[in-house]
C-alpha positions in Angstrom: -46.3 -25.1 30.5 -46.7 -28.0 28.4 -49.4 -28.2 25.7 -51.3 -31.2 25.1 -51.2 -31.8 21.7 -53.9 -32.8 20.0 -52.9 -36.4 17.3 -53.9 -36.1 13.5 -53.1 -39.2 11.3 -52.8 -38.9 7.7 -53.2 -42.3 5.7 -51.2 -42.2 2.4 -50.1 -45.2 0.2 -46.9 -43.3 -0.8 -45.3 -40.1 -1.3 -45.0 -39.6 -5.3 -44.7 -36.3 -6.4 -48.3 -36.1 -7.7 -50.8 -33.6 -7.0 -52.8 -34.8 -4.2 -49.8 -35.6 -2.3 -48.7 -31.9 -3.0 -51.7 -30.9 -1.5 -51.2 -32.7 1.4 -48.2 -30.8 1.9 -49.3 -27.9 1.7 -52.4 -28.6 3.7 -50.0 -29.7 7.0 -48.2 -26.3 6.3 -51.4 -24.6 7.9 -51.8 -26.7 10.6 -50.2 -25.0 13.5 -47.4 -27.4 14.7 -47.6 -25.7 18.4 -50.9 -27.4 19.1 -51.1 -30.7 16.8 -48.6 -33.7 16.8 -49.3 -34.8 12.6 -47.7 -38.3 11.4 -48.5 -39.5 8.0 -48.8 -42.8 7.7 -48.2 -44.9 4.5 -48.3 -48.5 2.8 -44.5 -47.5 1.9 -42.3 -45.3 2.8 -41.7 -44.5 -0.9 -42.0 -41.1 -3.1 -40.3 -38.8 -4.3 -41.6 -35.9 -1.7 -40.5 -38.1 1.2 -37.8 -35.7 2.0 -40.4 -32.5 2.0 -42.4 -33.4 5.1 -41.8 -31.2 7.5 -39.2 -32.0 10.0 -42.0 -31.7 12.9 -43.9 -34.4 10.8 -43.7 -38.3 11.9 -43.8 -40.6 9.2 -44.2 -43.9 9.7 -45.2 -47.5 7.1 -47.2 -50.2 7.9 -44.3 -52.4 7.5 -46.1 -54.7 4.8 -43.5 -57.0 3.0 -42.8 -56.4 -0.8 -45.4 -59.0 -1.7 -48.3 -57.4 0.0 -47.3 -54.1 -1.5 -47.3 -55.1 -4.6 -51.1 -56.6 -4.0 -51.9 -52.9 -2.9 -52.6 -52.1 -6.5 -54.6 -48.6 -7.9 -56.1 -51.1 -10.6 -58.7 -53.2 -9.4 -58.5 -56.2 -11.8 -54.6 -56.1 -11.8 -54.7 -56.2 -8.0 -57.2 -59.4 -7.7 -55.1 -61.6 -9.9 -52.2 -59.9 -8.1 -54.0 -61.7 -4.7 -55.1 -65.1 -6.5 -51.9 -65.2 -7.4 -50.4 -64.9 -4.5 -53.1 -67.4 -2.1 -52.5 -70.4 -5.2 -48.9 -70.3 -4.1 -48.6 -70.7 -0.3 -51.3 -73.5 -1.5 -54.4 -70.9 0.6 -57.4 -73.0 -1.3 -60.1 -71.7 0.6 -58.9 -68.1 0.7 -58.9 -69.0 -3.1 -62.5 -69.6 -3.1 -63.3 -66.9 -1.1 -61.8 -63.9 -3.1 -63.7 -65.5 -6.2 -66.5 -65.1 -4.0 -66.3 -61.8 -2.8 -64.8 -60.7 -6.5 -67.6 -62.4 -8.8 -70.5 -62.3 -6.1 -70.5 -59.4 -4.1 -68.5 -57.3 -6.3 -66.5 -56.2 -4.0 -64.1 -53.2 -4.9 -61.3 -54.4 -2.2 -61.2 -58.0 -3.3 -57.8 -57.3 -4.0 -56.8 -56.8 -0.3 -58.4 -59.9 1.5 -55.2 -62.3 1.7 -53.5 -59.1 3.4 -56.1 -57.4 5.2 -57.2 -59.4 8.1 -53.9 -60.2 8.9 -53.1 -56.6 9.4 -52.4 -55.4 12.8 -54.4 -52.3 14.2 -52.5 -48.9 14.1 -50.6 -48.9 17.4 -52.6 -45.8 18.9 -55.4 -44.0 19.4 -55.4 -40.5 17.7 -57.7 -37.6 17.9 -58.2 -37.2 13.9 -57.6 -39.8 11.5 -57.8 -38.9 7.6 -58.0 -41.5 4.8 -56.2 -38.7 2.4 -57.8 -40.5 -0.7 -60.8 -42.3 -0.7 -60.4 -43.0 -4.6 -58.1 -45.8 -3.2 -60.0 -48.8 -1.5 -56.9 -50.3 0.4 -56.9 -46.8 2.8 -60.3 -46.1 3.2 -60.8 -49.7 4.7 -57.6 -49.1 6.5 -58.5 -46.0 8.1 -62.1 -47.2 9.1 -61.0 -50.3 10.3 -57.9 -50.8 11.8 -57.5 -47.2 13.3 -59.1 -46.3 16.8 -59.9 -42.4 16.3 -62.5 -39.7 18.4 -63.2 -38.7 14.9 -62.6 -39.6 11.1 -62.3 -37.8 8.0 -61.6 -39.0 4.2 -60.6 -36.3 1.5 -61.9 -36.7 -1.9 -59.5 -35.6 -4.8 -60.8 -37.3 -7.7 -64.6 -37.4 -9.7 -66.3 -39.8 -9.4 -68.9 -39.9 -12.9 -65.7 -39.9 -14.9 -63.5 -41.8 -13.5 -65.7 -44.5 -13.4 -65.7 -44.8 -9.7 -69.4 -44.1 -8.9 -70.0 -47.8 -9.1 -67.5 -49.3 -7.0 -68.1 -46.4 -4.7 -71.0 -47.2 -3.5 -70.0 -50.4 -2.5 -67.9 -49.0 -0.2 -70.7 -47.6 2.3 -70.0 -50.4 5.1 -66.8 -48.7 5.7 -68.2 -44.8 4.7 -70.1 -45.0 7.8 -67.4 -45.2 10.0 -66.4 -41.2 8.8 -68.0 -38.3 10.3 -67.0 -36.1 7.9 -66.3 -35.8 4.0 -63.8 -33.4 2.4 -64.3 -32.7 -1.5 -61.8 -30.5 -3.2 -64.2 -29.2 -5.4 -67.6 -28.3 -6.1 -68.3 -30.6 -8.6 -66.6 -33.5 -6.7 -68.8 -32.5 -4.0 -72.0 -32.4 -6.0 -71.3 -35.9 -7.3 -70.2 -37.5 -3.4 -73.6 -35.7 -2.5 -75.6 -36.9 -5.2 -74.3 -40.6 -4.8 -74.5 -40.3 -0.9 -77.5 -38.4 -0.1 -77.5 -39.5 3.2 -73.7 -37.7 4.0 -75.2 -34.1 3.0 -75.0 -32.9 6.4 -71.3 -33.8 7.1 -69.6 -32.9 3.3 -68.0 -30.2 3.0 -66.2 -27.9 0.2 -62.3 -27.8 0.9 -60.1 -26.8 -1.8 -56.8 -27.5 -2.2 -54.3 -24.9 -0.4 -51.7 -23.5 -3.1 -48.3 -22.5 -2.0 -47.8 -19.4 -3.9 -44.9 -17.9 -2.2 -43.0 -21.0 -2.0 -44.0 -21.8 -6.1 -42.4 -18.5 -7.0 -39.3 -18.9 -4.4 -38.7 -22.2 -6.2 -39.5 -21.5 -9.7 -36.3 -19.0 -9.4 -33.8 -21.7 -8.7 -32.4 -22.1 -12.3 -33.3 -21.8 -16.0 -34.4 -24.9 -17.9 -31.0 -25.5 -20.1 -33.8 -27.6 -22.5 -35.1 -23.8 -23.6 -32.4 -22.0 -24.2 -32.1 -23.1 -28.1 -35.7 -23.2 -28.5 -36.4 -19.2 -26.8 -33.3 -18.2 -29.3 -35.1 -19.6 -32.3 -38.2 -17.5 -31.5 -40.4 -20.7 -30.8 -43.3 -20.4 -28.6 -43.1 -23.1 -25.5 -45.6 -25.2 -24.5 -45.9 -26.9 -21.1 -48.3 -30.0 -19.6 -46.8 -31.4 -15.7 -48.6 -34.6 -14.7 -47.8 -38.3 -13.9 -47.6 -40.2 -17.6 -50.6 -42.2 -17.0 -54.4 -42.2 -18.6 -56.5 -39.6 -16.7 -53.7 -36.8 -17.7 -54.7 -37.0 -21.3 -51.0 -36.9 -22.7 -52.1 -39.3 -25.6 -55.0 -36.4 -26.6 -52.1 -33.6 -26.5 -49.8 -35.3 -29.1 -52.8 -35.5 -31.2 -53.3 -31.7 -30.5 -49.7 -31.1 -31.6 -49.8 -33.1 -34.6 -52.6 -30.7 -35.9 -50.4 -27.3 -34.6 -47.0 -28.9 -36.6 -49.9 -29.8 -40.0 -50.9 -25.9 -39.7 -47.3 -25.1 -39.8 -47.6 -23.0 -36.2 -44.2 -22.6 -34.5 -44.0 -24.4 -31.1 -42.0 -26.7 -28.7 -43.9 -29.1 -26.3 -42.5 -30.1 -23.0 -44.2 -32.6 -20.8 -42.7 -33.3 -17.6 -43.1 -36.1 -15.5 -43.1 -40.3 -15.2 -45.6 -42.8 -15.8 -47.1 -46.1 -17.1 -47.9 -44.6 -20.1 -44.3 -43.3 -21.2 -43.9 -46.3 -23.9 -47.2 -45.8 -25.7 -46.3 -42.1 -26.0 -43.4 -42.3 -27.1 -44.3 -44.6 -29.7 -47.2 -42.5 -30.5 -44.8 -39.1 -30.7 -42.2 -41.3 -33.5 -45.2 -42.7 -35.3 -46.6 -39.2 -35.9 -43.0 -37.5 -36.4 -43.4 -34.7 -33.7 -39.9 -35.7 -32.3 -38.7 -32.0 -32.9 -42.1 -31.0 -31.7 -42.9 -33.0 -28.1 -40.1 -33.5 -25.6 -40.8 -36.2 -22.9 -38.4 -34.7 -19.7 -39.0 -37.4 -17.3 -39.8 -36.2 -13.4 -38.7 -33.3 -12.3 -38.1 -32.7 -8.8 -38.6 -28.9 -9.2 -41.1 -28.4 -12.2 -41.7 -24.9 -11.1 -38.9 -23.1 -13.2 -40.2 -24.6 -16.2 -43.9 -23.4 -15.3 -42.1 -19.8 -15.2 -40.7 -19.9 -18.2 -43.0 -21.3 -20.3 -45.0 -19.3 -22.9 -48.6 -21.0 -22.2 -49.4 -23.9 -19.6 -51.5 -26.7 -20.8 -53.9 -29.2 -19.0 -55.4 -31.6 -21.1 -56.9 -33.9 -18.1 -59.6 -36.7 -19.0 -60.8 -36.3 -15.1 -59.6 -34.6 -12.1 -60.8 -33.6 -8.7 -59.3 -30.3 -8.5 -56.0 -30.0 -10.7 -52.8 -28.8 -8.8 -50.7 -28.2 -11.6 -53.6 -25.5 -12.9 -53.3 -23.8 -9.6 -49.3 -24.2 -9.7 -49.1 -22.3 -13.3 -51.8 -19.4 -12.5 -49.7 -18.7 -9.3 -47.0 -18.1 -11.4 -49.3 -16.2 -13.8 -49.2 -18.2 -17.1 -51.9 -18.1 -19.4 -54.0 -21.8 -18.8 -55.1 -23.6 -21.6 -56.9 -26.8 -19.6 -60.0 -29.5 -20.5 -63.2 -28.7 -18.7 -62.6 -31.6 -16.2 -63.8 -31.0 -12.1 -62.4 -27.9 -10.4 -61.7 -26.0 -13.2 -64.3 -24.1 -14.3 -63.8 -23.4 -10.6 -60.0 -22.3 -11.1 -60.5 -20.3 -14.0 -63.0 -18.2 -15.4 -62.9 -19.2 -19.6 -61.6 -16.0 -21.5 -60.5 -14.0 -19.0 -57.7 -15.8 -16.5 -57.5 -18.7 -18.6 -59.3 -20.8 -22.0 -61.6 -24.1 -21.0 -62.1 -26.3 -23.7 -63.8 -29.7 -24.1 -61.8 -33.0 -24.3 -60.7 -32.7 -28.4 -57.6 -32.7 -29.8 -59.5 -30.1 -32.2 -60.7 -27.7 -30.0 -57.7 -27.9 -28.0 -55.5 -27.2 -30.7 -57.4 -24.2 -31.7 -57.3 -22.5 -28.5 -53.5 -23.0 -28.2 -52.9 -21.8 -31.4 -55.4 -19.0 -30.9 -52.7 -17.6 -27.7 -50.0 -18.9 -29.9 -50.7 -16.2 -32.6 -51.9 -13.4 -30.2 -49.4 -12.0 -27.8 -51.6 -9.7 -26.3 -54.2 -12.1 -25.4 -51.8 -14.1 -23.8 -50.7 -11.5 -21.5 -54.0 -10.1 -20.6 -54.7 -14.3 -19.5 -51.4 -13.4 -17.0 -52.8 -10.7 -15.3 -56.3 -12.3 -14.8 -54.3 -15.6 -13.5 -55.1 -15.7 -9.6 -55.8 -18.5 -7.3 -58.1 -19.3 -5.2 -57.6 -20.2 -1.4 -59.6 -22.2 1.7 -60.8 -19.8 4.4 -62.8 -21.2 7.1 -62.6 -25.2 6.0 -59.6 -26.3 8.3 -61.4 -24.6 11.3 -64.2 -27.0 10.3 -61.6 -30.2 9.9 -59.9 -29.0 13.3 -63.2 -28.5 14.9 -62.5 -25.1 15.1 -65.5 -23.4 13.8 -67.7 -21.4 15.7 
């Protein structure tokens, strides 16, 4: 007998190996495949986790030429003059005006998208769930509310809102809001600023953290030693670890400030920080300018990260903002002890002292804490056997309409 299957849609800009794609991941792992058809959607069929969907996963693009793409900008300002740019030369005058308009007047936070938007066809079918993945980005939110016929519509919300700096341009977004019945924070915190901003969405917001795939974590993180630790572990040195995109909100820039204070106190240590981003310049100029090249070690992406979480000595996060931080999760599966800022979710993922150390954004503070497991052995290990994380229970019944 053949099942019906119910359609969920999953609006993405891209696949990039960041955390709230991870999540996504992860999140379609528990959806049972028997009973849902799941496609993912995105503004380009780009990333580097394109080839982890699951083969019972449909992936499709919205087929938006290189120019348009390149208007779908994260940075708001970037992205308008991106747009004007783009209507002065196809000679659009009057789509001109109107961007100024909508930009300088109504402050509008998708400015960026009008020469694109209304041109965009509708998505070619109805579906039973359709989920905006990210409502920190404008481009999908609209997308998802506008130009997708659904019975019902979610948006997830990975990011915070107070300091991001998104609580402004948020707001402006209600006109398409409205058209969701139901919010997804992936922590409390993130929930308790949507909530405070939105008190009219109480009623359908709800709590959903991120779902962690332990067993798959420690599966991977077996797949081969980091050659880059070999010399260092032989020399007795204790290794450091931060995995994030190179870019702002990670607070890379506040880390090398951290390990310029560890190498001035003479402490022992090598620093790894894996990953790619717009920010890779500036830190490497700030790592020569402060001579820590023997100290910081910029790896580039890794498509498996996991083997270096393993065989690190202590995992750091030194965040500006989050929503809920995978990479905390990632290293607490794998039972390392968690140095991290005390940015959303965290104070959520780990109690301070006893599965982990939460510290304020200070190159200062954060210096003393790593030096404090650094110096202590003991401590370190007693962080390891408090590490745990924490899972969803009954939140995808709620998503899938499934609770009783």
């Amino acid at each position: 007998m053949l099942i019906d299957k119910k359609k969920i849609l999953f609006v993405m800009p891209e696949m990039s190996g960041r955390g709230t794609q991870r999540s996504l991941l992860n999140l379609i792992k528990h959806i049972p495949a028997d009973r849902y058809q799941i496609t993912i959607l995105l503004c380009e069929r780009t990333g580097e986790l394109l080839n982890d969907i699951p083969d019972h996963v449909r992936t499709e693009d919205m087929g938006l030429d290189a120019e348009t793409v390149r208007m779908i900008n994260y940075g708001e300002d970037t992205g308008t003059k991106r747009a004007i740019a783009s209507v002065l030369r196809k000679g659009r005058i009057l789509l001109f005006f109107r961007i100024l308009f909508e930009k300088l007047i109504e402050k509008s936070p998708v400015t960026k998208f009008t020469p694109v938007f209304d041109e965009l066809p509708c998505y070619k079918e109805e579906v039973d769930f359709a989920v905006c993945y990210h409502l920190h980005n404008p481009f999908i939110v609209k997308f998802t509310a506008n130009k997708v016929k659904a019975k019902k519509k979610a948006a997830w919300i990975h990011n915070d809102f107070l300091e991001s700096g998104y609580d402004k341009s948020v707001v402006k977004m209600q006109k398409y809001l409205e058209k969701y019945d139901e919010f997804f924070a992936v922590s409390k915190k993130v929930l308790g600023e949507f909530r405070t901003i939105f008190p009219c969405y109480i009623d359908r917001s709800f709590l959903f953290y991120n779902y962690i795939d332990a067993d798959t974590i420690i599966k991977r993180a077996d797949e081969f030693y980091p050659e880059e630790y070999t010399k260092e572990k032989e020399q007795g040195k204790c290794i450091l670890l931060s995995v994030g995109s190179l870019v702002r909100q990670k607070g890379f820039d506040m880390a090398i400030e951290c390990a310029e204070i560890l190498k001035d106190k003479g402490i022992e240590y090598i620093w790894y920080l894996v990953g790619e981003g717009e920010e890779k310049e500036k830190l490497e100029a700030m790592i020569n300018g402060k001579k820590l090249r023997e100290k910081i070690k910029l790896t580039g992406y890794r498509d498996n990260p996991y083997p270096y979480f393993k065989n690190c000595d202590i995992y750091i996060q030194p965040s500006r903002h989050e929503g809920f931080c995978t990479a905390v999760s990632e290293a607490m599966a794998l039972h390392k002890p968690v140095v991290a800022t005390n940015v959303s979710g965290v104070s959520e993922q780990i109690k301070d002292g006893e599965s982990g150390k939460v510290v304020g954004f200070d190159a200062s503070e954060l210096a003393d804490a790593v030096e404090s497991l650094i110096t202590d052995k003991a401590r370190r290990e007693v962080l390891c056997r408090n590490a745990s994380v924490r899972q969803p229970r009954d939140e995808l019944k709620i998503f899938l309409g499934e609770a009783t």
